[in-house]
C-alpha positions in Angstrom: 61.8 -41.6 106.4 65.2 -42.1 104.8 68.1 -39.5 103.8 68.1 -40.7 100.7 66.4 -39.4 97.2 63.8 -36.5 96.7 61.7 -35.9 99.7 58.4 -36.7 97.4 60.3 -39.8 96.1 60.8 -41.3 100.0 57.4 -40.4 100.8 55.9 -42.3 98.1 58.4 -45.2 99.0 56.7 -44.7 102.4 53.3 -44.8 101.8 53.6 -47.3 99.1 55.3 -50.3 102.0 52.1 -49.3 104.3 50.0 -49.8 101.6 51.5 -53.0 101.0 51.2 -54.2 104.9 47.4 -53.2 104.8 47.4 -50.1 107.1 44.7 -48.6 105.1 41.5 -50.0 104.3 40.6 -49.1 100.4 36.5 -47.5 102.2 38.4 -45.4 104.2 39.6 -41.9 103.2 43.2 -42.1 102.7 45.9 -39.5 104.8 45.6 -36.4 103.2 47.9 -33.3 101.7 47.8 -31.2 105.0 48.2 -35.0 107.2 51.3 -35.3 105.0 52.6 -32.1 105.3 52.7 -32.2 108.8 53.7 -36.2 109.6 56.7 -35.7 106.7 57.6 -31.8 107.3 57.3 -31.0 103.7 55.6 -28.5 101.4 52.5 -28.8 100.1 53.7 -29.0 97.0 56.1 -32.0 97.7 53.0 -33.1 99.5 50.8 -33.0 96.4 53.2 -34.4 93.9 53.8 -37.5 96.3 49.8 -37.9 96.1 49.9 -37.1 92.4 52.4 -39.6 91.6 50.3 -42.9 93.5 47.4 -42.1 91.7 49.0 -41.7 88.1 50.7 -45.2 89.3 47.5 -46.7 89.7 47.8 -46.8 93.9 45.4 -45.1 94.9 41.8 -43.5 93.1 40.3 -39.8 93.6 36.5 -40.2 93.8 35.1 -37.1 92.7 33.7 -35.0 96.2 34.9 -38.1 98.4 38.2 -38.0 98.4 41.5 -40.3 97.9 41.5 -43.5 98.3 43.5 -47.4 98.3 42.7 -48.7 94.8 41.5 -52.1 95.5 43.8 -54.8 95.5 42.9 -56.1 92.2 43.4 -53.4 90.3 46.7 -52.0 91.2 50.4 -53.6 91.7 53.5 -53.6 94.8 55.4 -51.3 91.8 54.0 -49.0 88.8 55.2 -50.3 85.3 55.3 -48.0 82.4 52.2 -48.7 81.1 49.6 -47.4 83.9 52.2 -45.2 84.7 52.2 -43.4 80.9 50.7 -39.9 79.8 51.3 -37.3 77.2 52.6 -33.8 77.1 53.1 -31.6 74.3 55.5 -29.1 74.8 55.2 -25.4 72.6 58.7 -23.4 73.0 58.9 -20.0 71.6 62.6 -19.5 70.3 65.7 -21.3 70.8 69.1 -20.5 72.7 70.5 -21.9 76.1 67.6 -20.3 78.1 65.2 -21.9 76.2 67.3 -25.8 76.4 67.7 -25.1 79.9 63.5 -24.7 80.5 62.8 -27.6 77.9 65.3 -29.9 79.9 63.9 -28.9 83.2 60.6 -29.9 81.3 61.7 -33.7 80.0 63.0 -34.3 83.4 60.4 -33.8 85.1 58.3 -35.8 82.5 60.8 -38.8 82.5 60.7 -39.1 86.7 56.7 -39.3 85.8 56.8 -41.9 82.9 55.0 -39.0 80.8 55.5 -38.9 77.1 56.7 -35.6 75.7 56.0 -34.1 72.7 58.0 -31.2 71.3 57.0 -28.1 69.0 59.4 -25.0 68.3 56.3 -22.2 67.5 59.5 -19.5 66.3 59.8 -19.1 62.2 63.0 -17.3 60.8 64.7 -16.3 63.9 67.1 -13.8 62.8 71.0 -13.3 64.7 69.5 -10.8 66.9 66.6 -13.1 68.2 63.3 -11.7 66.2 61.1 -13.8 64.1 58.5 -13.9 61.9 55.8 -12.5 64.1 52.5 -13.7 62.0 54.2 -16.9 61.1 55.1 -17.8 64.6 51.7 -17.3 66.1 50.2 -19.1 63.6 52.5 -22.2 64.6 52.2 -22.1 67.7 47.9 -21.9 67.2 48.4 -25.1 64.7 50.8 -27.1 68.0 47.9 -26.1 70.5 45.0 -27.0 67.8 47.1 -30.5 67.3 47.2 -30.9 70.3 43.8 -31.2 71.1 43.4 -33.0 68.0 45.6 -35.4 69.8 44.0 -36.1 72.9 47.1 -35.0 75.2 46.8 -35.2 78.5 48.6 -32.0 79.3 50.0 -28.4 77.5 53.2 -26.7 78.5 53.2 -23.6 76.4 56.4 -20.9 76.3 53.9 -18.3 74.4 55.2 -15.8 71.6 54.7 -12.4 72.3 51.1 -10.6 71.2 47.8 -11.5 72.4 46.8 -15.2 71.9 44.3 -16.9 69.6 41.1 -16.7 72.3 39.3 -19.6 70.3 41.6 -22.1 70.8 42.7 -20.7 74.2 38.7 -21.2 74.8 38.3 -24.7 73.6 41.3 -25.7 75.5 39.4 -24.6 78.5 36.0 -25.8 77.8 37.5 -29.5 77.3 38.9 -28.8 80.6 42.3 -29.7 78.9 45.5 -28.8 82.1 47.5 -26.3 80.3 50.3 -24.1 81.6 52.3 -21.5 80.6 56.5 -21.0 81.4 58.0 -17.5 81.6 55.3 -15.5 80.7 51.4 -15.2 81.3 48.5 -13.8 79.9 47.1 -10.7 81.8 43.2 -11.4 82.9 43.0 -15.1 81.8 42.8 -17.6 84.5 45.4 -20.3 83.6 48.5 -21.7 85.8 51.7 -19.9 84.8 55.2 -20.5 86.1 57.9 -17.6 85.8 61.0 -15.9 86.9 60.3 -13.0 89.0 60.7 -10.1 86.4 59.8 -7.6 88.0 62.6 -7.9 90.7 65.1 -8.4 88.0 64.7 -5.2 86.9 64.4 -3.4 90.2 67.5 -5.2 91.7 69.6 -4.8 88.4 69.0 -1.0 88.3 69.6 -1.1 92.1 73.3 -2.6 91.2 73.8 0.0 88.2 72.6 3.0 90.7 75.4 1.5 93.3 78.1 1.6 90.7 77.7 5.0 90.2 75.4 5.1 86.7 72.9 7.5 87.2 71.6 7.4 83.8 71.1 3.9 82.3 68.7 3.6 79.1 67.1 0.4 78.5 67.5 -1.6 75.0 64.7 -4.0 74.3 63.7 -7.0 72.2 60.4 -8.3 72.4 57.9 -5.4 73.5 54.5 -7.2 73.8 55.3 -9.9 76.4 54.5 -9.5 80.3 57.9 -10.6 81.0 59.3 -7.4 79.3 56.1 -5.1 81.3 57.5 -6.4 84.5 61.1 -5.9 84.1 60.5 -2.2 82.8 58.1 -1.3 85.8 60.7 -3.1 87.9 63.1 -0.9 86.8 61.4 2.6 86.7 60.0 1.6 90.5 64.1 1.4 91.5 64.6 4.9 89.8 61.7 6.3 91.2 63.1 4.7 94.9 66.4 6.2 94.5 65.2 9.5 93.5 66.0 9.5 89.6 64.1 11.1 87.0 62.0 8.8 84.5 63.8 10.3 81.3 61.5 9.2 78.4 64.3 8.9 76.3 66.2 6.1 78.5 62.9 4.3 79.3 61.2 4.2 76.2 59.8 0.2 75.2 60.7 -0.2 71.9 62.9 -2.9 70.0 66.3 -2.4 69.8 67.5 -5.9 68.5 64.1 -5.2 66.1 65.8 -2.8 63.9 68.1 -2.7 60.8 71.8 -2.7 61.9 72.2 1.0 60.5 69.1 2.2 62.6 69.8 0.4 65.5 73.6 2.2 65.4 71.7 5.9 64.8 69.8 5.2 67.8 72.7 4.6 69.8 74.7 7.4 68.6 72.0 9.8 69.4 71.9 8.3 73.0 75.7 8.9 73.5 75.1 12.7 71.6 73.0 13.7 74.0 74.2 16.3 76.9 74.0 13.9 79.4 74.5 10.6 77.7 74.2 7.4 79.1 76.9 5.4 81.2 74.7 2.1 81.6 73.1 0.4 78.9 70.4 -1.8 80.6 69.6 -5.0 78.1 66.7 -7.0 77.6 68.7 -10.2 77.2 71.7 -11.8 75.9 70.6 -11.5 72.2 70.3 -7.6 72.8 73.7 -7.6 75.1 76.1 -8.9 72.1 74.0 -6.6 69.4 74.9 -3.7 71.7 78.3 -5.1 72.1 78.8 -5.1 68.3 76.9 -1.8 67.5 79.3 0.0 69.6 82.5 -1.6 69.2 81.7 -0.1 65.3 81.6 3.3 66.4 84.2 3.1 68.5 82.8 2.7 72.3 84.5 0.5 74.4 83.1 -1.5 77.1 83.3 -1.7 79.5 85.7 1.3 80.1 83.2 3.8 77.8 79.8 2.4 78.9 78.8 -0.8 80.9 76.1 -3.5 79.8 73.9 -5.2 82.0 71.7 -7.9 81.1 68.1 -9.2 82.3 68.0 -12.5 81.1 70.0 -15.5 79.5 68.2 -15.4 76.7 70.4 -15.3 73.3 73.7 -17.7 72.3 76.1 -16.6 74.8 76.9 -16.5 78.3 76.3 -12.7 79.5 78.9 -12.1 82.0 82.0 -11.8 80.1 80.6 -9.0 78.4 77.8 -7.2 81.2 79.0 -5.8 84.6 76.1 -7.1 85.9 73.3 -9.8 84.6 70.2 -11.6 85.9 70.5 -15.6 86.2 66.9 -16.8 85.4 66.3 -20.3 87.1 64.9 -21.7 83.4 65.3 -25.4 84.7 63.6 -25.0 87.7 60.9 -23.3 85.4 60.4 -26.5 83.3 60.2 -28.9 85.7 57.8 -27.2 88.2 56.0 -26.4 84.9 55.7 -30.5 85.1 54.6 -30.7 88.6 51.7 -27.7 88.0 50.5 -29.8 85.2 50.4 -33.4 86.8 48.1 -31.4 89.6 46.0 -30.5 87.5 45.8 -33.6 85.2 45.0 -35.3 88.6 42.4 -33.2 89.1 40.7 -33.5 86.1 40.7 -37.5 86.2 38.5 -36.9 89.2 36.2 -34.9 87.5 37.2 -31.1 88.6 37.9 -28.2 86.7 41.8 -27.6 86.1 41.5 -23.9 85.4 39.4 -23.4 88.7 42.0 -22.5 91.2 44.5 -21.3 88.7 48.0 -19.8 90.3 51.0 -18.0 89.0 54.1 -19.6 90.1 56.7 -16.7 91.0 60.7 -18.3 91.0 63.7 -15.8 92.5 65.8 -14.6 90.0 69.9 -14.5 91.2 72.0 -11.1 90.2 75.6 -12.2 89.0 78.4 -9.6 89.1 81.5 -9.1 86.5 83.9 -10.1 89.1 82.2 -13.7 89.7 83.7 -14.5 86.3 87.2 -15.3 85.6 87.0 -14.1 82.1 86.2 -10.7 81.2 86.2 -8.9 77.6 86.5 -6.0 76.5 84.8 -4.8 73.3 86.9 -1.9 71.0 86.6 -1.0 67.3 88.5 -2.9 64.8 91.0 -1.3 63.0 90.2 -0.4 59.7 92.7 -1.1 56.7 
């Protein structure tokens, strides 16, 4: 096999010239995942997409409890063209910001080195400075994309949810038509559909770990969105790290409610009170970048600097700006690497429901490492102080 290209790419290339030379015979069973694996030294999942790819080009053909097989010489070609080669995805993204561009472009890749068509919805309505929408409004969106949809005969879903419980109906008729869906960077607890995320839960954990090293022994959290499993897994990330290191779980550091959610003047009481209190707070731990610059504002207005008063840490890259000039420490999500295995997840499961099988049968959450960037890996730091008054 040749140095060159993506392993699943040179495989294909592979396979495809021994196809061409008649090494298979289109009765036979052709080599399968694990006979791959092995022969090329690859994952399974390079394995699969390889496998995936020839039979979306028309190659070879699944017969339903047989196995894969050569398509027969008439009806496939030495080279895929884009017409046997093209499917449809729609694509539902909750919010917008660099995190969310960064999944949605890991998404179109990976749909363009398929020949898949893409379609695009944007479920949030009235996203305010501080990241919140209109809650009812946005679910109802993003029901209306998944209804349309179906109503649209896509081959695929890739669906970044808003927070809340989902519609169950059309969650249920997506299932009963068998239609592949899957969901990016969060999940939905005790339903059985393919999800790929960051891993949350050690973001949390390994953030407070860095916090507890510097020396902050008391770090309260500020959240945005509450009802999201990504939020439940950074917060039980972080309380497992305190209880590890032998810190007290003070409900009034850990408590899950919105920060970025409330009015400026609230949002600025609650943060007062924090620093009021006997032993205040010398970490403030941050959902995600929309919550870092709020804080950064709120307390630059009544006169905290940071990071010399109190340091900011961040979870996510959620929000319009890059976190590390203004957190000591901050999670680096892998959001392209999100969308585009978000891609591969799906064209599985569209194979496997060309040959008949049940997409949502052997349904798997896709867990990606999360990297922990320091202050001093930037070259630019800033400090927040209050502005003078006239």
């Amino acid at each position: 096999m040749g140095t060159s290209g993506p392993k699943y790419q040179r495989i294909k290339d592979e396979l495809r010239a021994e196809v061409a030379r008649d090494e298979y015979e289109t009765s036979a069973p052709f080599i399968t995942q694990n006979q791959l694996r092995e022969r090329f030294g690859v994952s399974s999942t390079t394995a699969v997409r390889a496998l995936n790819d020839l039979v979306a080009e028309g190659l070879l053909v699944r017969r339903r409890g047989l196995g894969t097989f050569v398509a027969d010489p008439s009806d496939r070609t030495a080279e895929p063209s884009p017409g046997n080669r093209s499917g449809v995805v729609a694509c539902i993204i909750s919010g917008q910001g660099p995190y969310q561009s960064e999944v949605l472009r890991g998404v179109e890749s990976g749909c363009s080195d398929r020949g898949l068509r893409l379609f695009f919805s944007d479920s949030v309505i009235h996203m305010t400075e501080t990241g919140h929408a209109d809650h009812a409004a946005s679910v109802a969106r993003q029901d209306q994309a998944l209804r349309q949809a179906v109503e649209d005969r896509v081959d695929g879903i890739i669906l970044y949810p808003v927070q809340g419980a989902p519609d169950l109906d059309v969650l249920d008729e997506i299932r009963r038509l068998h239609l592949p869906m899957v969901l990016v960077d969060r999940y939905f607890p005790g339903l059985a559909i393919d999800a790929v995320t960051a891993d949350n839960y050690s973001a949390g954990y390994r953030l407070t770990e860095h916090l507890l090293a510097d020396g902050h022994e008391r770090i309260a959290t500020l959240w945005g969105e509450t009802q999201c499993t990504s939020v439940h897994d950074r917060m039980t990330g972080h309380k497992q790290a305190l209880r590890a290191h032998g810190q007290p779980l003070l409900p009034q550091l850990t408590a899950l409610r919105s920060y970025t959610g409330l009015s400026e003047s609230d949002r600025r009481q609650l943060l007062s009170e924090l620093l009021a209190a006997p032993e205040p707070p010398t970490a403030l731990l941050c959902a995600h970048g929309f919550a870092v610059a709020t804080a950064a504002s709120d307390l630059a207005s009544l006169g905290i600097a940071v990071p010399d008063e109190i340091v900011l840490a961040g979870m996510d890259d959620v929000g319009p700006y890059d976190l590390l000039p203004l957190t000591s420490f901050a999670a680096r999500l892998p959001a392209r690497e999100i969308g585009s295995r978000a891609v591969e997840q799906l064209v599985t499961r569209i194979a496997e429901r060309t040959a008949g099988e049940d997409p949502y049968r052997s349904a798997e959450q896709i867990v990606l490492p999360v990297r922990i960037r320091t202050r001093e890996s930037v070259p630019v730091r800033l400090r927040t102080v209050a502005a003078r008054r006239p």
